[in-house]
VOGU-3710 file (C-alpha; in Angstrom, 3 decimals, decimal comma):
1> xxxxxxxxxx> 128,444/161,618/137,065  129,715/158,107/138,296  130,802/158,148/141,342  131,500/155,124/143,669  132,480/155,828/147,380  135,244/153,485/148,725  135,067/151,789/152,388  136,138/154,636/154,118  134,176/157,363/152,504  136,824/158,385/149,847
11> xxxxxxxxxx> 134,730/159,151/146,297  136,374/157,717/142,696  135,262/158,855/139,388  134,756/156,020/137,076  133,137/155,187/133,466  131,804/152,418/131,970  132,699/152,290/127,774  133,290/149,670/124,954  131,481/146,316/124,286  128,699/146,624/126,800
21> xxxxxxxxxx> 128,279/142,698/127,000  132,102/141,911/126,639  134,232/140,540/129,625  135,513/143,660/131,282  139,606/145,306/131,631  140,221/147,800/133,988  142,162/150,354/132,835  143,750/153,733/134,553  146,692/155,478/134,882  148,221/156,086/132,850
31> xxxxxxxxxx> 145,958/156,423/130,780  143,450/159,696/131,684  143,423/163,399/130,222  143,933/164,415/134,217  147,308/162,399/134,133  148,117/163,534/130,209  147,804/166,998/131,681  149,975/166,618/135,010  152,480/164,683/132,725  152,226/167,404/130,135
41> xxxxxxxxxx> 153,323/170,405/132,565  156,100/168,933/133,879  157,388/168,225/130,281  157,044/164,459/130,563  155,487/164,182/127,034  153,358/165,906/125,017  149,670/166,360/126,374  147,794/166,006/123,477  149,651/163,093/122,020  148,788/161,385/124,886
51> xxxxxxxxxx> 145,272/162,254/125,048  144,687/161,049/122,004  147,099/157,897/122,148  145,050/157,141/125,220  141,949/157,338/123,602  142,788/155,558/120,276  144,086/152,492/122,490  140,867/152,437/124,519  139,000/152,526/121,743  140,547/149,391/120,076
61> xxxxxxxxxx> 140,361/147,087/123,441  136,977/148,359/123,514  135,550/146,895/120,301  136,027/143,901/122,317  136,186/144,163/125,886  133,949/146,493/128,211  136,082/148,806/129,723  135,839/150,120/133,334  137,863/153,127/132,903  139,179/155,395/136,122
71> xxxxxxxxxx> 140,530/158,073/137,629  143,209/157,304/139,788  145,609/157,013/142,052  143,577/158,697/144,272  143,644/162,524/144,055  143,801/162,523/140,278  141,195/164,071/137,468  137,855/163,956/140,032  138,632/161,067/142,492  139,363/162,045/145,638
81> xxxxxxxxxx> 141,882/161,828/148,171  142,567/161,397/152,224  145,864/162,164/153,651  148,076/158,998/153,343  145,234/157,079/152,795  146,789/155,118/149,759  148,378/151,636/150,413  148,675/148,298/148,196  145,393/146,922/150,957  143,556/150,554/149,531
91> xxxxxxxxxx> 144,305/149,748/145,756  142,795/146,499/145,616  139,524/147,858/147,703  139,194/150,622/145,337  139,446/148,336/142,211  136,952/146,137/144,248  134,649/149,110/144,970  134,292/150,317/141,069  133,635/146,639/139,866  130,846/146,340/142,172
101> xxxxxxxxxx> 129,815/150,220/140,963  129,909/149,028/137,194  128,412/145,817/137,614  131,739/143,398/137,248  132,395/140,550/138,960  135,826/139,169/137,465  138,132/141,895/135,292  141,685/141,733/133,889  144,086/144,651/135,902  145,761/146,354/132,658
111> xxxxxxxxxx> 148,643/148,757/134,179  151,638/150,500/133,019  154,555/151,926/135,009  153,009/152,242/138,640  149,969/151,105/137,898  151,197/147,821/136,140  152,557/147,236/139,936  149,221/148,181/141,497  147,980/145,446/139,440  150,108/143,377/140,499
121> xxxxxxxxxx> 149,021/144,023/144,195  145,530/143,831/143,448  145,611/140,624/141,570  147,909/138,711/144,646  144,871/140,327/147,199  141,696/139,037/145,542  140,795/136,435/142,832  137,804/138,520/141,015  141,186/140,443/139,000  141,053/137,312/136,619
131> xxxxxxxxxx> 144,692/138,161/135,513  147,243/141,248/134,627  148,599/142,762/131,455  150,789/145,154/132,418  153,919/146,841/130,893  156,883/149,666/131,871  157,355/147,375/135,019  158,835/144,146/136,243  156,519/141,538/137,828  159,834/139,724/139,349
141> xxxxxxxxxx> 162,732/142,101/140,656  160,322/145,304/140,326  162,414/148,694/141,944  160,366/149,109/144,305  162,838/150,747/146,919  164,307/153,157/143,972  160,893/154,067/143,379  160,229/155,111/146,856  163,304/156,735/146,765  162,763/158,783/144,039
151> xxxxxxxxxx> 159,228/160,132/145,008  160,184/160,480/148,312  163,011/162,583/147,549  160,717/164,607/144,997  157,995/165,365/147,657  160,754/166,462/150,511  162,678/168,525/148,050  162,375/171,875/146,873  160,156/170,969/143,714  157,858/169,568/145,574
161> xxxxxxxxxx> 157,598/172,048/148,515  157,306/174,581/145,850  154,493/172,514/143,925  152,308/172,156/147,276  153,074/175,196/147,630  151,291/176,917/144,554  148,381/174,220/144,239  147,360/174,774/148,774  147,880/178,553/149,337  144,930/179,944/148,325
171> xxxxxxxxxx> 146,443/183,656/147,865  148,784/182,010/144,831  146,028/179,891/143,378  144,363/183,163/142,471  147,113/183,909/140,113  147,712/180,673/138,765  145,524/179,471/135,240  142,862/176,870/135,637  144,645/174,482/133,307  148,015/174,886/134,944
181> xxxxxxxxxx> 146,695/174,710/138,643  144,476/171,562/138,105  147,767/169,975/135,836  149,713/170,866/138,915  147,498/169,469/141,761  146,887/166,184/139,889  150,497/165,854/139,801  151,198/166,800/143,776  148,462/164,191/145,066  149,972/161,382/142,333
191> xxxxxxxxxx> 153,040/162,068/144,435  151,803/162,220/147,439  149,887/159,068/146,979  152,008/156,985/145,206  154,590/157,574/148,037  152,318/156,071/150,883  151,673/153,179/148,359  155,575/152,511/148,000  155,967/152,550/151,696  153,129/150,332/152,024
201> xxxxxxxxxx> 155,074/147,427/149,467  158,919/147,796/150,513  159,504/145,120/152,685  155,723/144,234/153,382  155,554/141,506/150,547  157,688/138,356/149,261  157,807/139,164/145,454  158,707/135,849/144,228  156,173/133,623/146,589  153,445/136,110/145,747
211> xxxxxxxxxx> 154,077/136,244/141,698  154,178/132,664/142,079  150,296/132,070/142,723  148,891/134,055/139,874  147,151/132,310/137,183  144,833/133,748/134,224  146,081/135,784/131,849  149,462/137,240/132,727  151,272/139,459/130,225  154,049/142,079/130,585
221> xxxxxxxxxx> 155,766/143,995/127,427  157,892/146,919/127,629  160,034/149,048/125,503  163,932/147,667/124,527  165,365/151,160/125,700  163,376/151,349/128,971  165,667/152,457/131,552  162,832/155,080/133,175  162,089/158,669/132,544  165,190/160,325/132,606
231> xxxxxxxxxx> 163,591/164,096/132,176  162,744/163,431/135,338  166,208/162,250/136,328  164,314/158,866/137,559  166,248/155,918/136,308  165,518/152,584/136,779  166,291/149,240/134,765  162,596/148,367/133,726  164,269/146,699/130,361  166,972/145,345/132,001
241> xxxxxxxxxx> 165,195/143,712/134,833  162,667/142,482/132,613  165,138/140,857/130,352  166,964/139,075/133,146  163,644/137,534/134,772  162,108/136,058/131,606  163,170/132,547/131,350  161,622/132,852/135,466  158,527/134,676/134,360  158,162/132,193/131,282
251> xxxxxxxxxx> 158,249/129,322/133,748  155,519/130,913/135,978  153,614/130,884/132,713  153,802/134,765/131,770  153,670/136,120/128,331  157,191/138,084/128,208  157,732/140,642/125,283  160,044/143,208/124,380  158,889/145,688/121,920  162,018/146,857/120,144
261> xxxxxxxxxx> 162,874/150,956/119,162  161,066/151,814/122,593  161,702/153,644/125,744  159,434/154,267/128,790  157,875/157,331/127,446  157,845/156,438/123,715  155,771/153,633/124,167  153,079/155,181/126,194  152,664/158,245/123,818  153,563/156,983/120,020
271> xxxxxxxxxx> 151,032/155,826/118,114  152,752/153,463/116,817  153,817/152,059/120,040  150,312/151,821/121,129  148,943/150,024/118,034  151,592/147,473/118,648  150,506/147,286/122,359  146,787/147,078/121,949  147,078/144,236/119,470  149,238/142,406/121,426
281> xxxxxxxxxx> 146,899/142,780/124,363  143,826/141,822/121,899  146,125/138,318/120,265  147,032/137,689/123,781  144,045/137,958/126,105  142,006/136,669/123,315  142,283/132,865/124,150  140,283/133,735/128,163  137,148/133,595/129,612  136,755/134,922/132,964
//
């Protein structure tokens, strides 16, 4: 299986798929059967509709783009994790680690909710990410103290005490299905993970300087009725924000679209949504070389 190890030792399962000569997008969360599945058991959409909207949207960038497709944040589907070993600094070496595993030298960051931030830290870190396109997520104003809020107060709380709970004592693992125990611990390291990143960003980074000195591609769409996920009573103004930023993302020289009828969820699991977001990609990015 594919496996590249990162700098310090950490392994990350990758795969190589669509136009094998094409100029490459990386692509992850959200969009992985590990992640479908964590998102699945906690009722944050329905796992086989996004299994398969993952798949169908892969499958159209890939008629024209190679696609380095990965496991991740770390501690998701078969990468691996460290304790608090994820930061913004560990993002972009990991990226940079699987390009030089699948043979890439320059690649456009795709990204959605967290990841479409990630992106954003790996593309301000190193100039082989050729450009973002990214949606569910702000490049200017982006929550990033509400976010590590909200998954702090998840991880310290009782639902997450009770979810490391089940997925590290060995004695309850015993009792608990495959299915539901791996859906489980996928979603316990993605928390634990993507906490350390959000303390790793608040307050480390000037947003607007930073945003400032990207060039290449850079697109962001999201959903009219984004306002978070608020199953999982985490609400933030993703729409909103967006909105209010565009004339200053249109002036950095971003592609700015709202997609109307959508929310946060909606857009990552309708197939509808995702036509609509894989052709804008395709119309957009087709213009580049990198």
């Amino acid at each position: 299986m594919p496996y590249v190890t990162a700098s310090d030792g950490c392994r990350l399962y990758y795969e190589v798929k669509g136009k094998a000569d094409g100029q490459a997008l990386f692509v992850t969360y959200p969009w992985t059967d590990a992640l479908a599945e964590a998102f699945g058991e906690l009722g944050v959409g329905d796992v086989e509709a996004l299994k398969n909207g993952a798949r169908t949207f892969i499958d159209a960038l890939g008629e024209h783009y190679k696609i380095v497709h990965f496991d991740y944040p770390r501690g998701v589907g078969k990468s691996e994790r460290k304790s608090e070993d994820l930061t913004a600094d560990t993002v972009a070496t990991d990226y940079l680690a699987v390009a030089d595993a699948a043979g890439v030298d320059r690649f456009v960051a795709l990204g959605y909710s967290w990841s479409a931030n990630a992106a954003l830290q790996v593309a301000i870190r190193t100039q082989r990410c050729a450009g973002v396109a990214i949606g569910g997520w702000p490049p200017l104003s982006g929550p990033y103290e509400a976010l590590l809020d909200f998954v702090t107060k998840s991880n310290d709380g009782l639902s997450g005490w009770f979810m490391r709970l089940i997925t590290r004592n060995k004695i309850i693992r015993r009792f608990i299905p495959n299915n539901k125990l791996n859906a489980l611990t996928n979603m316990a390291n993605m928390m634990e993970s993507v906490a350390n990143y959000y303390k790793s960003v608040v307050g480390k980074w000037n947003e607007e300087e930073e945003i400032a000195k990207l060039t290449g591609p850079q697109i962001t769409y999201f959903g009219s009725d984004d306002i978070g996920v608020p199953s999982t009573k985490m609400l933030v103004p993703l729409a909103e924000n967006n909105r209010k930023r565009k004339d200053d993302l249109e002036r950095l020289g971003w592609r700015v679209v709202e997609i109307p009828g959508y929310d946060h969820e909606s857009l990552l699991q309708d197939s509808s949504g995702l036509k609509e977001v894989s052709s804008l990609l395709l119309d957009e990015l087709e213009p580049y070389q990198w």
